[in-house]
C-alpha positions as CSV (number, residue, x, y, z in Angstrom):
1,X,92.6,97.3,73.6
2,X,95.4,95.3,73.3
3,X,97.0,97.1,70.5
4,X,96.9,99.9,72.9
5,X,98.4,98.1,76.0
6,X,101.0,97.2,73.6
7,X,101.9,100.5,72.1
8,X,101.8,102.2,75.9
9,X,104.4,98.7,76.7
10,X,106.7,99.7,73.6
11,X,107.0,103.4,74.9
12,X,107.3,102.9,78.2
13,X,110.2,100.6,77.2
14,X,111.8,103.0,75.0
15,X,111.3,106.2,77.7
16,X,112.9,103.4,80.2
17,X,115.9,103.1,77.8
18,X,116.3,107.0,76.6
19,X,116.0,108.5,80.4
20,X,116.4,106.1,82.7
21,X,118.3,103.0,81.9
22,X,119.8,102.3,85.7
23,X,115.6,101.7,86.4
24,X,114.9,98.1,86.7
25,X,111.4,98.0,85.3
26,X,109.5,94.9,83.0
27,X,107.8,97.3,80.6
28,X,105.8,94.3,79.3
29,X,104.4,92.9,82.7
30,X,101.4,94.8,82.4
31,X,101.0,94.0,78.6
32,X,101.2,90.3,79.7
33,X,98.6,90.8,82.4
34,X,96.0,92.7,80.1
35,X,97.0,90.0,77.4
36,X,96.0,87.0,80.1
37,X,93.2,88.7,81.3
38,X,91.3,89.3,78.0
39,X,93.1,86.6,75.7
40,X,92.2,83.1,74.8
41,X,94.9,80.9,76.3
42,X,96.6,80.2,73.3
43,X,96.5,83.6,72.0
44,X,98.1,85.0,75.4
45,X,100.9,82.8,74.6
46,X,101.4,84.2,70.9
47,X,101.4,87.7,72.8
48,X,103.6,87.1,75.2
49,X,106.5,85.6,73.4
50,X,105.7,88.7,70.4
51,X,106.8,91.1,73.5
52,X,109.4,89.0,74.8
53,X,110.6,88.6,71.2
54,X,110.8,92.5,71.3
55,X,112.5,92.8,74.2
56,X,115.4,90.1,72.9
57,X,116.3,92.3,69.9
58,X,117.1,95.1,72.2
59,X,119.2,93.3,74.9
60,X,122.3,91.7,75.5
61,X,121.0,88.2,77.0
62,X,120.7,85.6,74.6
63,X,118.2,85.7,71.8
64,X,114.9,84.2,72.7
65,X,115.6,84.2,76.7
66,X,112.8,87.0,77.1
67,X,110.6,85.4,74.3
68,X,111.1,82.0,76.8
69,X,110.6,83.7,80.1
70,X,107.5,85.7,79.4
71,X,105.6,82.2,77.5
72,X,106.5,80.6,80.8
73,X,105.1,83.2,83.0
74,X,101.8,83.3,80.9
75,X,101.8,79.4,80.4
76,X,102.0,79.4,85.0
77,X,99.7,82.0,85.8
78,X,97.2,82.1,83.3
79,X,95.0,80.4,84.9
80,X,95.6,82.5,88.0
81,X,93.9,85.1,86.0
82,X,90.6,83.8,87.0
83,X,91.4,85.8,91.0
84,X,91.5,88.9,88.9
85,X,89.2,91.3,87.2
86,X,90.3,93.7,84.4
87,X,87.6,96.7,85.1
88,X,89.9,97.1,88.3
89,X,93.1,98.5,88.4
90,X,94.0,97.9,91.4
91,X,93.5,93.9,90.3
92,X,95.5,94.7,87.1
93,X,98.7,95.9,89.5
94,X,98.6,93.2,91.4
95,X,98.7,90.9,88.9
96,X,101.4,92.7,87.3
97,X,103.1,92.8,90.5
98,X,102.6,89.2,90.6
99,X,103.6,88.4,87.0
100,X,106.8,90.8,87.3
101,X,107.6,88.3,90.2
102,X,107.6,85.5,88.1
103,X,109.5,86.9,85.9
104,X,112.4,87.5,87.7
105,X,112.5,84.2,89.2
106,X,112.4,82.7,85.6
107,X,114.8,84.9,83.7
108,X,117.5,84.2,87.0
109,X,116.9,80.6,86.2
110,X,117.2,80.7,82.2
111,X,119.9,83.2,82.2
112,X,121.4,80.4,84.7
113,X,120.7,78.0,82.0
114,X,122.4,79.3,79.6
115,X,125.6,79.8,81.9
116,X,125.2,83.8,82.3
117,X,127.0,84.7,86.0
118,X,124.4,86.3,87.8
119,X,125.8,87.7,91.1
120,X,123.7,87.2,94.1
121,X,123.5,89.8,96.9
122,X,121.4,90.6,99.7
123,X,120.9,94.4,98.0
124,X,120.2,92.7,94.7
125,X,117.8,90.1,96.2
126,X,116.1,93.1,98.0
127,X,115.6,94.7,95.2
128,X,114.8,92.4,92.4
129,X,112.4,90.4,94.3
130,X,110.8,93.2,96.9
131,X,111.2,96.0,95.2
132,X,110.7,95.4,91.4
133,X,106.6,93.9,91.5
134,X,105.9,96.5,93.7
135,X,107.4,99.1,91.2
136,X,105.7,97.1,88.3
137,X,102.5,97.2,90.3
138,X,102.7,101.5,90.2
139,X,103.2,101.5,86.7
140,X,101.2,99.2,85.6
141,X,98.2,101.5,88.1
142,X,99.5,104.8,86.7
143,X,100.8,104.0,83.3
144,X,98.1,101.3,82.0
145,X,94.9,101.7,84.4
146,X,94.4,105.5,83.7
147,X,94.6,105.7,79.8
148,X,93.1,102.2,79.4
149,X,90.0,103.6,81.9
150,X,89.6,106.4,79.3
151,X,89.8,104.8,76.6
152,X,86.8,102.6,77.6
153,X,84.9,105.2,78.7
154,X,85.4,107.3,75.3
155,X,84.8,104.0,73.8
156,X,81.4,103.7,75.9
157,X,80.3,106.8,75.6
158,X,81.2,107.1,71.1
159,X,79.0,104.0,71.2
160,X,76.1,105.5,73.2
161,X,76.1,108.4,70.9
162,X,75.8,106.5,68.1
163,X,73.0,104.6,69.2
164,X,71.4,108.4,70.5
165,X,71.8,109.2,67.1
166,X,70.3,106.5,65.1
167,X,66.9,105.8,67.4
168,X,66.9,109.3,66.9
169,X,66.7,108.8,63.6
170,X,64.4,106.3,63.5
171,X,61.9,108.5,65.5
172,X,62.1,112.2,64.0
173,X,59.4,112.4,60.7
């Protein structure tokens, strides 16, 4: 499952790159909230700076920023994750809504850190910290909950089969 969340994260990321770059969108907030929801603590952790890791290869912020940022975010909500269910999607958007807040509030104080001018407006605010999570929150819904749905419902019913099949088995003479 999480092999898949990642691989849906690493192509949203590169569709977000090819056709629309101007989009302002955290490919890996709902890979971090499918990573906190069915991880181990430690193991979410591991996750989440492998994604942010990914992400600092491709940008222009300083390397290990994202890597930082994203083991913050699952370090502070993590146990958060405990108001949330992953069977539901609309639980998995809102706590990628949520984590997609965090985000932005940690990367504006790392990238402050390390002495990158960010310029504050009222637009920017608007749209960073309003806009953004609720955009994350749709994506996460259409891009993760449907195929991830599926995927344990094929899952469910290939093991169901299988077990069919082998009382059946069992039974004929």
């Amino acid at each position: 499952m999480l092999i898949l969340a990642f691989l849906l994260s690493t192509i949203a990321l590169i569709f977000q790159a090819i056709f629309f770059p101007q989009v302002a969108l955290l490919a890996f907030s709902p890979f971090l909230a499918i990573a906190m929801l069915r991880s181990s603590f430690y193991q979410a952790l591991w996750l989440s700076c492998m994604a942010g890791a990914v992400l600092d290869l491709i940008s222009n912020d300083p390397m290990g920023v994202h890597a930082l940022n994203y083991t913050l975010v699952t370090a502070v909500l993590f146990d958060r994750k405990r108001h949330f269910s992953f069977e539901e999607p609309f639980h998995l958007s809102l706590f990628t809504a949520l984590i997609s807040l965090f985000s932005t509030v940690f990367q504006l104080l790392l990238l402050f850190l390390f002495d990158r001018r960010v310029p504050i407006q009222g637009r920017w605010a608007l749209a960073d910290f309003l806009a953004m999570p609720v955009m994350d929150g749709l994506y996460a819904f259409v891009w993760f909950a449907g195929p991830l749905a599926l995927f344990a419902k094929l899952k469910k019913m290939w093991d169901l089969f299988w077990i069919k099949r082998k009382r059946a088995s069992r039974t004929s003479p």
